[in-house]
C-alpha positions, 0 to 999 in steps of 0.5 A, a space after each residue: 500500500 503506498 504511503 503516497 498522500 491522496 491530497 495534491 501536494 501543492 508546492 510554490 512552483 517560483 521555487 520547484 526547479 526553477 528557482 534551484 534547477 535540477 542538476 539532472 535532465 528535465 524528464 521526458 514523461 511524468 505521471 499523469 492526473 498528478 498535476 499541481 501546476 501546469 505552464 502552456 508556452 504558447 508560441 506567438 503566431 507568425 508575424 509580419 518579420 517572419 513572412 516578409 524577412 529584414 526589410 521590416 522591423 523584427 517587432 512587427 505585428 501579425 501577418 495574415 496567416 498569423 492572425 488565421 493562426 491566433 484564431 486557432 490557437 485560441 478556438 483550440 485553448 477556449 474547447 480544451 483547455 482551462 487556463 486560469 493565468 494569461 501571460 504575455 511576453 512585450 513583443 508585438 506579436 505575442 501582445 496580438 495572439 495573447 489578446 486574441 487568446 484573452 478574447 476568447 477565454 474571457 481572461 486579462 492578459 497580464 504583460 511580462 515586461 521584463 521576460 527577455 528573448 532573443 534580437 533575432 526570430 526563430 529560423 526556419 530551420 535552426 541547426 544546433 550552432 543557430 541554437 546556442 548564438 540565439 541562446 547566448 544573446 539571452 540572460 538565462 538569470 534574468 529568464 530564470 527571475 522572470 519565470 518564477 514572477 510569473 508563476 508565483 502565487 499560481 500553484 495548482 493553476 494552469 499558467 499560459 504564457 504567449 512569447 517566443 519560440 527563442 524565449 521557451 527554448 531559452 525556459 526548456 534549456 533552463 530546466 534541461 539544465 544541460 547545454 547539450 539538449 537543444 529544442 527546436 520550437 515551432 512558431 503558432 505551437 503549445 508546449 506541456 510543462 507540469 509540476 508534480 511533487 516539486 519536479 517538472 516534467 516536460 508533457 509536450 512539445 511542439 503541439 500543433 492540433 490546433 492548427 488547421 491544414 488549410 486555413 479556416 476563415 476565423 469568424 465564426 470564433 470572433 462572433 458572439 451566439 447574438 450574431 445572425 446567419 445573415 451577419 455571418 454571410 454578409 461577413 464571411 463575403 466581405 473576409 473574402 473579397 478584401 482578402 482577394 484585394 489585398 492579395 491580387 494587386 500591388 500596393 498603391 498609392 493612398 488616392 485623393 479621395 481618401 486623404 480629403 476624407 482623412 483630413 476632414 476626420 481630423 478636422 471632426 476630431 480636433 480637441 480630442 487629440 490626448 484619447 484613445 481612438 477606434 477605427 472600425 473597419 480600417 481596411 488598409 489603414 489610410 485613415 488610421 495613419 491620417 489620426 496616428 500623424 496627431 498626438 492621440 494616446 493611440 489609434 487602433 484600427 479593427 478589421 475582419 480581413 487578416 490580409 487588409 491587417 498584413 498590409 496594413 501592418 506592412 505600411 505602419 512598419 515602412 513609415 520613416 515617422 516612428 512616433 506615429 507608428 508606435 501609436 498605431 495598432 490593428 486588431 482582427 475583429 468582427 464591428 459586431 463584436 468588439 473584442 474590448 472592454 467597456 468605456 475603452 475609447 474616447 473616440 469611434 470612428 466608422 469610415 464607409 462601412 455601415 453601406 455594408 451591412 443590413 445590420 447597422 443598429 448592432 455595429 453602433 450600439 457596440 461603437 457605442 458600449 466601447 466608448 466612455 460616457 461623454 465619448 464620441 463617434 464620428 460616423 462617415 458614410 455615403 449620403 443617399 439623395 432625396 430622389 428615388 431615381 437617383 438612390 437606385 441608380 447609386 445604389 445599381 452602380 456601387 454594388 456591381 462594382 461591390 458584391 459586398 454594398 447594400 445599401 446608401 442612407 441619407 443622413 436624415 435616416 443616419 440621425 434617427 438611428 444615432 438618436 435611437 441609440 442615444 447618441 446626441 448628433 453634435 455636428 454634421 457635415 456633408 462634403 462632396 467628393 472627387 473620384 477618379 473611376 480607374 483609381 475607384 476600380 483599381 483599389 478594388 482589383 476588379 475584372 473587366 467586365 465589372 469594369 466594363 459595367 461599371 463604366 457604362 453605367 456612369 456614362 449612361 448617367 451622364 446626361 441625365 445625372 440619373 445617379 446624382 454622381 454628376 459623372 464627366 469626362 475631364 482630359 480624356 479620364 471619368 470622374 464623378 463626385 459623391 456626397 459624404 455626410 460627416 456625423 460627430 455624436 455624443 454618448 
């Protein structure tokens, strides 16, 4: 009969073996259902660095992939898992999968400021010399002091920490306590350690269950039970196209008509520049750039297309102002469901988003459960005229350019939904402006024979202004104007 308790034997797992490391090799298999503590080291998922190389900065956010992979890491751990410590080491791109991570399992995500790692990534194929240069940039006594903070207080908990496959090397070759074993730690993966009986035992490595074969569209994880089947078809089809965008045709220029809107949002925004702000649905992430040039704490833009968020990402990371880029932030987030807080923003700013949706009620009332009393939206969104002819007409062209375009709204029907949600509209304004058709299709990477429709359609408008778009031709090349209405309104 053993004489072995039945009770866990709890220990401080800041003092089992990391504090005093064991002169012997970590144990490849412990005893299962013994568990006091156990520490997931969760890889952060690929970034923008590891995609793109050194022609951008190692501390670079997600790349499109990698937000596919956060999903999953955090779909995985929020069905399988019970964590009851979030961690995140200061890297970018573990803050991102952590955050994603804390999305999902309803947890804060603690930042571990002082956890060191290496200068370099992870290579791709790391031989045992790549190994050991990496580990030698890391301080191995300041790892070891990081790592029994974050565990302190945590005994019989589950502790995840989100950091680099250079950092849970560096924790591995720790309590290996022997310079001749080596890991080779995948990116997007989750590593087993467990405490039992003052020892820890290394439960696995590399997992990769998690990840799909194929890359799952993430939305159905980043939407609550309250989402309808049409709001997930109308997101999965908008994923799809900006994805395509993004992927199909080279970077261009930022065009006029989006620097004019730039500058009037900043005009509505004057006197708030110390707040937080919230760009939803910040595609490529102009007008994030435009708010980021004035001194806002931060300015953080939120979109459902992972590809939008890589380039946008790639643009924060190429820009020679680096104070503006380290206000800059983006997050892959559904506008229905908001992954922050209550009363986080000062400022929500919606750009041509809600034509859209059929769904623009539950998009503001989250603008609005996001932003602190006394804060405010600034809604940009295409006006509708008076005349029904024209309305169709509009509405006709912009969705054979747009699969994804419902519907125009005057900004009479704007203000009675703000009201209804109790906004108070403070400040309107509506400013006509020019667009350059080519440049209108190209930023779209549409097909010939949309853009030959699209085309017709405009000039068949033209000398009736049956669109109401005041279509012309100036030097040779199709311009047209439309009316935006600017709404500044107060929570």
């Amino acid at each position: 009969m053993s004489d072995r308790t039945t009770e866990p034997a709890f220990a401080d797992p800041a003092t089992a073996q990391v504090s005093r490391p064991s002169a012997e090799p970590l144990p490849w298999k412990g005893p299962v259902g013994e568990e006091n503590t156990r520490l997931l080291l969760v890889v952060h998922a690929e970034s923008i660095y590891r995609r793109y190389g050194p022609d951008v900065a190692v501390d670079s956010g997600l790349s499109a992939r990698g937000w596919e992979q956060a999903s999953a890491l955090a779909r995985w751990l929020a069905q399988y898992e019970t964590v009851h410590h979030l961690v995140s080491g200061p890297q970018l791109r573990s803050r991102l999968t952590a955050q994603s991570i804390g999305q999902a399992l309803g947890l804060p995500v603690v930042e571990a400021p002082h956890l060191p790692s290496a200068d370099l990534p992870f290579p791709h194929e790391p031989t045992a010399e790549t190994l050991d240069a990496l580990l030698g940039q890391m301080d191995l006594e300041a790892l070891h002091q990081a790592l029994s903070s974050i565990l302190r207080g945590h005994g019989g908990q589950t502790v995840a920490l989100v950091t680099s496959p250079v950092t849970v090397a560096g924790i591995l070759r720790l309590l290996a306590e022997s310079p001749r074993t080596r890991f080779w730690i995948e990116h997007a993966t989750i590593s087993e350690l467990c405490l039992c009986h003052g020892a820890w035992y290394l439960r696995g490595l590399n997992r990769r269950e998690h990840l799909p074969h194929v890359p799952r569209a993430p939305l159905p994880e980043m939407l609550s039970d309250r989402t309808s089947q049409e709001e997930v078809e109308e997101l999965q089809a908008i994923r799809r196209l900006y994805n395509r965008v993004a992927q199909i045709h080279p970077p261009l220029p930022e065009p006029e008509h989006e620097k004019v809107i730039g500058e009037i949002a900043l005009h509505m925004l004057e006197g708030q520049e110390r707040g937080r702000v919230l760009v939803v649905g910040s595609g490529l992430g102009w007008l994030v750039q435009h708010l980021a040039g004035r001194p806002f704490r931060e300015v953080l833009g939120v979109d459902v297309s992972p590809m939008m968020l890589e380039r946008a990402e790639l643009d924060r990371l190429r820009l020679q102002d680096a104070e503006r880029a380290a206000r800059m932030g983006f997050r892959l987030a559904a506008a229905q469901d908001l992954p922050f807080a209550e009363q986080t923003f000062d400022w929500a700013v919606l750009p041509l988003l809600l034509h859209h949706t059929r769904g623009a009620e539950r998009i503001l009332a989250e603008a609005r459960r996001v932003l602190r009393p006394g804060g405010k939206l600034l809604l940009i969104e295409i006006a509708a005229p008076e005349d029904p002819v024209h309305r169709a007409t509009h509405n006709a062209i912009e969705g054979r350019r747009n699969p994804t375009h419902v519907a125009i709204r005057s900004a009479e029907e704007w203000h009675s939904r703000l009201g209804a949600l109790g906004f108070l509209v403070e400040r309107e304004r509506m400013v006509s402006v020019e667009y350059r058709v080519d440049r209108w299709l190209d930023e779209l990477a549409v097909d010939e024979e949309t853009r030959d429709a699209v085309c017709t359609m405009l000039e068949a408008s033209m000398e009736t202004d049956a669109a109401g778009l005041h279509v012309r031709l100036r030097n040779g090349e199709l311009v047209f104007e439309k009316q935006l209405v600017f709404l500044r309104a107060v929570r």
